[in-house]
C-alpha positions in Angstrom: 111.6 41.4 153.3 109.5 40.3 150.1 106.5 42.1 150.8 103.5 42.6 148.9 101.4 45.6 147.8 98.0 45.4 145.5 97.5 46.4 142.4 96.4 49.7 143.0 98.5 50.8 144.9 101.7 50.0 142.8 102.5 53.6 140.8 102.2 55.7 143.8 104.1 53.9 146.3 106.6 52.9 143.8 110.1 54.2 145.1 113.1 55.2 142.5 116.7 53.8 144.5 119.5 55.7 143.7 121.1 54.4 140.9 125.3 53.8 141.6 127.6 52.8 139.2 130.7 51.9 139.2 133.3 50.7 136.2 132.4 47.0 137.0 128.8 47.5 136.8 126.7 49.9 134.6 123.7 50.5 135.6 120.9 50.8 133.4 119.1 54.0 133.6 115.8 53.3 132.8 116.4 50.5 135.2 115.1 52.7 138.6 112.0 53.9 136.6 110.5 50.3 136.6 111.4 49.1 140.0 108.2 48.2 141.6 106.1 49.9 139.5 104.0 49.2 136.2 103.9 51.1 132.3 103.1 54.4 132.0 100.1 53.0 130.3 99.0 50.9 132.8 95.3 51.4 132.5 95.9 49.6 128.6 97.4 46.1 130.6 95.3 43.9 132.0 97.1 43.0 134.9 97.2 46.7 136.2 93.2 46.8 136.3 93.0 44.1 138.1 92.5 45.1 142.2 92.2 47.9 144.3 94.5 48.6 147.5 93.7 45.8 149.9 95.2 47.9 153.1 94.5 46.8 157.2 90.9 48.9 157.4 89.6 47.9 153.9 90.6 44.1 154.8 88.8 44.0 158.0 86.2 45.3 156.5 86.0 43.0 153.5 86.7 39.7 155.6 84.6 40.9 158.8 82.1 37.8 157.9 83.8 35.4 155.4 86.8 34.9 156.5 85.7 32.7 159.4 86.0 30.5 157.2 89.6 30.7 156.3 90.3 31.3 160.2 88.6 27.9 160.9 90.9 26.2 158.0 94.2 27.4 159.8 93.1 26.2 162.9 92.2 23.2 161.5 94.6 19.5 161.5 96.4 18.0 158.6 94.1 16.5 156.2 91.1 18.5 157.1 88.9 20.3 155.0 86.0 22.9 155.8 83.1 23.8 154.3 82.3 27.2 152.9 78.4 29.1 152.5 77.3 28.9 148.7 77.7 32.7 148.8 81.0 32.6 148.9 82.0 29.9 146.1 83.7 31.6 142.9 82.0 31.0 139.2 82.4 28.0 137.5 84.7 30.2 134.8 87.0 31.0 138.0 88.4 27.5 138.1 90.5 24.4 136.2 90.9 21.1 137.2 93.5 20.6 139.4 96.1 18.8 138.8 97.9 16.1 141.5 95.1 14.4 142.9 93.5 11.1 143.3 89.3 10.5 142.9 88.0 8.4 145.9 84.8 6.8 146.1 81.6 8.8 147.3 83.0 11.3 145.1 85.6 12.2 147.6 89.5 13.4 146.2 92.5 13.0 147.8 95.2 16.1 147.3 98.5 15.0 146.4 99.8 18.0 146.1 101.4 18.8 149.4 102.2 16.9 152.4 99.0 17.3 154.2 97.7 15.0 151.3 94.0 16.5 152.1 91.0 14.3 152.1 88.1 16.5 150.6 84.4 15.6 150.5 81.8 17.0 148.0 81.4 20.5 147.9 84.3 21.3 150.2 88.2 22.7 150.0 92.1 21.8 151.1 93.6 22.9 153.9 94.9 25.9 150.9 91.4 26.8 150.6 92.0 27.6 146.7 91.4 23.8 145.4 87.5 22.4 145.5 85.6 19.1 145.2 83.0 19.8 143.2 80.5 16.8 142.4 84.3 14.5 142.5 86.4 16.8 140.4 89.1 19.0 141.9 89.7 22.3 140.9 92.0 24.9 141.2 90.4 28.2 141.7 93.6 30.2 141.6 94.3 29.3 137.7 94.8 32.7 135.8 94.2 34.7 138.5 96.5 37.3 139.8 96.0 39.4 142.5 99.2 41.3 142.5 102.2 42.5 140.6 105.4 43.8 140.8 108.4 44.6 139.3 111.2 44.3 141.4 115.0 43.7 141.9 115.9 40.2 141.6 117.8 40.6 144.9 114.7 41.1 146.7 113.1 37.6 146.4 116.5 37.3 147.5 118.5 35.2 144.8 122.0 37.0 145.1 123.5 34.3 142.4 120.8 34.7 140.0 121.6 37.0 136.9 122.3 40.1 139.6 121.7 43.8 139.0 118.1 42.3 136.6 114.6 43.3 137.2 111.9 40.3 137.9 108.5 40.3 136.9 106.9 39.3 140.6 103.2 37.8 140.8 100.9 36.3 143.1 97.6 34.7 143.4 95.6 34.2 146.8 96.4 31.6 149.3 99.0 29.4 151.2 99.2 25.7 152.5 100.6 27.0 155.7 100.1 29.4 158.3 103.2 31.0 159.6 102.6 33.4 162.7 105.0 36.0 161.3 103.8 36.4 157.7 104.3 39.6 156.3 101.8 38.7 153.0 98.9 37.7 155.3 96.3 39.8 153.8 96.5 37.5 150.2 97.6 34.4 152.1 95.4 33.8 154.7 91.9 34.5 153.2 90.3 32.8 150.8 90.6 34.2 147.1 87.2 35.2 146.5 87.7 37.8 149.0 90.9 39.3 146.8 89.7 41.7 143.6 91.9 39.5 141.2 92.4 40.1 137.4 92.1 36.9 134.7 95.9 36.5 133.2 96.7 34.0 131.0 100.0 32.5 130.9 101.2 33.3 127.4 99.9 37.3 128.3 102.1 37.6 131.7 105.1 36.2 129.7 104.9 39.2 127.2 103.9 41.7 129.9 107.2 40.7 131.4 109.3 40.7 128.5 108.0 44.5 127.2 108.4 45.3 130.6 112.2 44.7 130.3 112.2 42.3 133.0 114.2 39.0 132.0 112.7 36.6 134.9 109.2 36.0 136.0 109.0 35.9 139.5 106.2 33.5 142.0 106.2 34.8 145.2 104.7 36.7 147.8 101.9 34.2 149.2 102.7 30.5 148.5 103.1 29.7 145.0 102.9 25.5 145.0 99.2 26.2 145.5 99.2 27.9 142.1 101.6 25.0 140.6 99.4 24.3 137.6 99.5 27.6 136.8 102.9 28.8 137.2 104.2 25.6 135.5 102.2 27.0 132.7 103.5 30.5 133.4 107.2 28.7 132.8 106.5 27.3 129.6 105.0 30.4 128.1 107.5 32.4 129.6 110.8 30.0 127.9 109.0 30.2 124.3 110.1 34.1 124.8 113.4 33.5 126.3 111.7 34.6 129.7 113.2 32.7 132.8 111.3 31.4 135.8 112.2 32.0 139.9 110.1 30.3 142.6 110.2 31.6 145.8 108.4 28.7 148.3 108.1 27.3 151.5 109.0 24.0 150.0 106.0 22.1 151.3 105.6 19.9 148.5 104.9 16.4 147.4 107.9 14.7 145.2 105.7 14.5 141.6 104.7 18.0 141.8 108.1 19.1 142.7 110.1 17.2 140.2 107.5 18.7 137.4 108.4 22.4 138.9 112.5 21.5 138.9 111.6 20.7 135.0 110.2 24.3 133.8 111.7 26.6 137.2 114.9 28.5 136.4 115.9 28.9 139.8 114.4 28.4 143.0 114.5 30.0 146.5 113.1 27.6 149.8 112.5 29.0 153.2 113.9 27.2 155.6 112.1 28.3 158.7 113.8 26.9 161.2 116.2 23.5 161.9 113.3 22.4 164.6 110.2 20.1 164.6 108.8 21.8 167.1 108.8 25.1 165.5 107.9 23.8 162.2 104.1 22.7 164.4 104.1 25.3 166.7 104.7 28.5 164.4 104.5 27.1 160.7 102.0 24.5 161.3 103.5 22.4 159.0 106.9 19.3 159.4 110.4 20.0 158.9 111.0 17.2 157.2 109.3 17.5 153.9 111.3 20.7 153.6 114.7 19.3 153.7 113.8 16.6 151.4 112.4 19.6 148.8 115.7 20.8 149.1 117.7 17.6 148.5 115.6 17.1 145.5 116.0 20.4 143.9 119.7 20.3 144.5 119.5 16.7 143.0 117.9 18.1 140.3 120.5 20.8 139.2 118.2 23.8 139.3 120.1 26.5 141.0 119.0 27.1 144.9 119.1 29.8 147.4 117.9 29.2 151.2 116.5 31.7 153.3 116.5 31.2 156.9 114.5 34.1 159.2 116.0 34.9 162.2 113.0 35.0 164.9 114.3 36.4 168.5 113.7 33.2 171.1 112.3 31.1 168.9 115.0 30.0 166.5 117.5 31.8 167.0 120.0 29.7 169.2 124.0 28.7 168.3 123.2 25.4 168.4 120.0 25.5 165.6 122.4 27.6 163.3 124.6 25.3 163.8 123.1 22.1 163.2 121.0 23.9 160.2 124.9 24.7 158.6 126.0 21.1 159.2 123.2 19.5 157.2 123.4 22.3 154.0 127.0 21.7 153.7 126.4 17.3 153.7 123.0 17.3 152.4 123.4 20.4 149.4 127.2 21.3 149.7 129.0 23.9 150.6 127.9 26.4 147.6 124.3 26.6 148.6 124.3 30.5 149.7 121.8 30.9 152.5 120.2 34.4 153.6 119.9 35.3 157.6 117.5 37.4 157.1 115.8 39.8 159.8 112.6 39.4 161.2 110.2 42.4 162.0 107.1 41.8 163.9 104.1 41.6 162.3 100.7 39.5 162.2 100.7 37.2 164.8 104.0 37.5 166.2 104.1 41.9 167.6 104.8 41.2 170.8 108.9 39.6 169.5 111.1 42.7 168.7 112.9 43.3 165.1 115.6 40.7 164.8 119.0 42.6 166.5 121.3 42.7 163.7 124.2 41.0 166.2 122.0 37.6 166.0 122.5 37.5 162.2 126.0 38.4 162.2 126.6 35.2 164.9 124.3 33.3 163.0 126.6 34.5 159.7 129.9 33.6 161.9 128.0 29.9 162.8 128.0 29.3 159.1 130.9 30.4 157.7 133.2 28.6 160.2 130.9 25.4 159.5 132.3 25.3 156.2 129.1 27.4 153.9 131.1 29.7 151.0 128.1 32.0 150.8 126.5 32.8 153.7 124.6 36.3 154.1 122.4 39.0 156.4 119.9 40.1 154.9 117.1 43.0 155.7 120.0 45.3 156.9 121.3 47.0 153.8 124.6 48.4 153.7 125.6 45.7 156.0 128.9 43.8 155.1 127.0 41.0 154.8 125.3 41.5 152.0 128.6 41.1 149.3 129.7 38.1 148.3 133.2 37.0 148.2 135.1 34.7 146.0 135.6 31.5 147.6 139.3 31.1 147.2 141.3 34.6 147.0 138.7 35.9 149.5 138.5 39.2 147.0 135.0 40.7 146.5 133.5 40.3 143.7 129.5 41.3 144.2 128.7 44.6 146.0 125.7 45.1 147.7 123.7 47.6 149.0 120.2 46.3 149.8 118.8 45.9 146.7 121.4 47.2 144.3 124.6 45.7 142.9 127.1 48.4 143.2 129.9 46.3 141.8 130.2 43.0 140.0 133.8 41.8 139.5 132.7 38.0 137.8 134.2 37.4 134.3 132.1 34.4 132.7 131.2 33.6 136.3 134.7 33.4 136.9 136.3 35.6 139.8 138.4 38.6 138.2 141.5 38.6 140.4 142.4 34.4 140.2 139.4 32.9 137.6 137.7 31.0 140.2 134.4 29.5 139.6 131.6 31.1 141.1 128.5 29.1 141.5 125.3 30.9 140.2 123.4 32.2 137.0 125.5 35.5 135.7 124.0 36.0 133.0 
């Protein structure tokens, strides 16, 4: 899973995997040192000043009154917005002008950033609660402002064909335009981002902090990063001038113009396909299917290199017949070389009463898509499982071992396969 921890929080939890080698794959021995964890001199970087451990307790505490709000904007239709106290409104010096959105009369806006294409009066926020009409100007309040980092394996976001065995810069800011009953980042997602200690980080100064962090990718993940897009699109930019690449990790509820201008600057981009079902997309994502599969059409369209994760849910998506139907349409709508990560579910937010995922369903769901016709097709949240490695398409030889996070063994020569020079479709290097 691609959870999230604060700021805070980050050096003394950070964890220091065993570092294997093998003659295919050197690792880098500094490499361990800096996985999930920040500089030495931390308290010189911005970023790692910027908030305190945000843990169960300390979050009901904080949100006890405010985030009715937020609660009463999940609950809420399409299209809606809701009104927050005076109190609770950020600075004028928290927030930009949005980007993707129309000016009505009555100095009303209209989102057109997402799908729910929010209608938002005076005074009043989307259905993300991080954009704001204020006096008939929309503004992002989420601009510049971080409210955790990271550094982590690339595998983790997962991207399994992007430059494997590197470390990625990961980053979030508050807040998500939808509200998944299973989401394992709910404490940043689902309040508003006033209620998050957050640190001001301006593009061009997360680009370097990556790049003298030795981390080659910046990473947007963790909550939803299309609510940041200004941002992050800026983030790119700054990030390419210093030969830093760019990884989004989405839901994929998007509007076309906003995507294509994120397929322009991204590097790479992960969508998570929640399910092949209408009825799951409204009853536990409250958002559509729909919009998601044409987000994944485009980006393949578009040439920018795509991974799909799919989480496995016990009883609710988890039948032969959706993982079926969901391998059909990758392999006519995106092809056959699209890998796509089964990846286990463990209960959390609104969804404890389901159990963890049994590892069985992924490896059916795994069988489903391989015999459909995928080429890469994996389990993942069960390391050392089989599933993880990926195999060359033709000669069936492995040629990237996994365990969990680590690449034990890469056996790709100019993304070529070792043992017969297939192609392998990815980013190597």
């Amino acid at each position: 899973m691609n959870r999230s921890r604060s700021f805070a929080n980050v050096r003394q939890c950070a964890t220091k995997p065993s570092s294997t080698t093998s003659e295919k794959h050197d690792s880098d021995p500094s490499q361990a040192d800096r996985i999930d964890a920040l500089p030495d001199d931390a308290e010189d970087w911005p970023i790692a000043t910027a908030a305190a451990s945000l843990n169960r307790r300390r979050f009901l505490k904080l949100a006890a009154i405010p985030c009715a709000a937020c609660a009463l904007a999940a609950c809420l239709p399409p299209g809606s917005s809701v009104s927050l106290h005076a109190s609770l409104l950020p600075q004028s010096d928290d927030a930009i002008e949005a980007r993707f959105y129309d000016k009505l009369a009555s100095r009303n806006v209209q989102c057109r950033l997402c799908p729910r294409q929010c209608v938002v009066a005076n005074g009043r926020r989307g259905y993300c609660n991080v954009r704001e009409n204020r006096g008939g100007t929309y503004y992002s309040l989420v601009h510049s402002r971080l409210c955790t980092a990271h550094i982590d394996p690339i595998e983790k976001k997962p991207f399994f064909h992007f430059r494997p065995g590197t470390l990625a810069f990961s980053v979030a800011t508050g807040g998500c335009n939808v509200n998944c009953k299973f989401c394992q980042n709910w404490e940043i997602s689902q309040i508003a981002p006033e209620q998050l200690r957050r640190q001001y980080v301006t593009p061009s100064s997360l680009a370097a902090a990556a790049k003298q962090n030795g981390c080659p990718t910046l990473a947007y993940t963790y909550s939803e990063p299309i609510i940041a897009s200004e941002y992050y699109l800026d983030c790119a930019g700054a990030g390419h001038s210093l030969g830093v690449k760019s990884v989004f990790v989405s839901n994929g509820f998007i509007r076309g113009e906003p995507l294509n201008k994120l397929c322009d600057r991204m590097d790479a981009i992960k969508i998570d396909l929640k399910a092949f079902s209408d009825a799951y997309y409204r009853e536990v994502v409250n958002a559509e299917l729909r919009p998601v599969l044409d987000t994944l059409v485009t980006i393949r369209k578009r040439g920018v290199w795509l991974e799909i994760v799919y989480l496995v849910v016990p009883t609710l998506n988890d039948s032969d017949g959706e993982f079926k139907a969901m391998a059909k349409w990758v392999k006519s709508e995106l092809g056959s070389d699209v890998p796509v990560h089964f990846t286990r579910f463990y209960p959390l937010y609104r969804l404890k009463n389901l159990p963890p995922t049994p590892v069985d369903t992924l490896r059916r769901a795994k069988t489903i898509a391989d015999s459909e016709g995928l080429h890469f097709v994996y389990v993942g949240n069960v390391p050392g499982d089989p599933g993880e490695d990926t195999y060359c398409p033709r000669c069936q030889h492995m040629v990237v071992e996994r365990t969990g996070f680590t690449v034990r063994r890469l056996q790709l020569k100019n993304g070529r396969c070792e043992f017969c020079q297939q192609p392998v479709p990815g980013v190597w290097s």
